[in-house]
C-alpha positions in Angstrom: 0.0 0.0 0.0 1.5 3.7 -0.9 2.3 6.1 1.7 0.0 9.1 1.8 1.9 12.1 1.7 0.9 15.8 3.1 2.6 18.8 1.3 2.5 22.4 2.9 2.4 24.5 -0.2 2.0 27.4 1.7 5.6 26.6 4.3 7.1 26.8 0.2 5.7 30.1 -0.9 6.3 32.0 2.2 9.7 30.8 3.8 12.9 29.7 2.5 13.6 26.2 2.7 17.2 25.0 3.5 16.7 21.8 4.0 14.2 19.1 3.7 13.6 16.0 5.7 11.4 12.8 4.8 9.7 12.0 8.1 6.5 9.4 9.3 3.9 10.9 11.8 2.8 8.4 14.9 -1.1 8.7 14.6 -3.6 7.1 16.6 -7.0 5.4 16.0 -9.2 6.7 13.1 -6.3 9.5 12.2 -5.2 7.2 9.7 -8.9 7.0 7.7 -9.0 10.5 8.1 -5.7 11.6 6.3 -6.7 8.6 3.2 -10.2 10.7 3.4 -8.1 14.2 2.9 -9.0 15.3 6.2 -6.0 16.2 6.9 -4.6 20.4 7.0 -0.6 21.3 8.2 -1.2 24.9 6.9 -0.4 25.7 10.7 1.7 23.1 11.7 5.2 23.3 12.6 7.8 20.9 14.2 9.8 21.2 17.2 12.7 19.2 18.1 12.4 18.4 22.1 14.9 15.7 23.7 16.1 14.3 20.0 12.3 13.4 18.9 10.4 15.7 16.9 6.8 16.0 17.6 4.3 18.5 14.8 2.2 21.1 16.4 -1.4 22.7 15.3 -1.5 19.7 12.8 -5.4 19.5 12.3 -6.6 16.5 11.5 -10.3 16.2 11.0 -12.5 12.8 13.2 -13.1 10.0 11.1 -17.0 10.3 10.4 -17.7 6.3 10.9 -15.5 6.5 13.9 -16.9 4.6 17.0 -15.0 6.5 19.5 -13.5 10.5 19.6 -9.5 10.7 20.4 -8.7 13.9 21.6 -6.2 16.0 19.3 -2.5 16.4 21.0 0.9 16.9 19.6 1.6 13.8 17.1 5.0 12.3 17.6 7.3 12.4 14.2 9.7 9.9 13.3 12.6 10.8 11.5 14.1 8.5 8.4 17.4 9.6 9.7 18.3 8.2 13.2 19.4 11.5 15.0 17.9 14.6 15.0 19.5 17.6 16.5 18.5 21.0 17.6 20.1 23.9 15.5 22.5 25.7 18.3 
């Protein structure tokens, strides 16, 4: 099955990007069905690096209509391709 892949057009027209990084995003429950269903908006997200894990903020991803059950929105852990990531100093 294909990854589903989230692009923040507006991150590219308003700020410079040095670098880029290929990351996954730990979701929970009907998250998943929500991002195939493209419920998904990072407009307003943004990343930041705490203890060596990165973890995206003001990610808004909409509830899963069928959903049985509600999970509450929190700050969704990131995993990294590469195996260390650093704070810039």
């Amino acid at each position: 099955m294909p990854a589903e892949s989230i692009l923040n057009r507006k991150a590219l027209r308003d700020f410079h990007i040095l670098e880029r990084y290929e990351a996954g995003i730990e979701l929970k429950g009907s998250e998943v069905k929500s991002i195939r269903a493209g419920k998904a908006n990072i407009s307003d997200a943004f990343a930041r690096i705490e203890n060596s894990e990165a973890f995206l903020y003001n990610a808004d991803i909409q509830p899963y209509e069928k959903a049985s059950h509600e999970i509450p929105a929190s700050s969704a852990s990131v995993r990294a391709k590469s195996p260390t990531i650093s704070a810039p100093i």
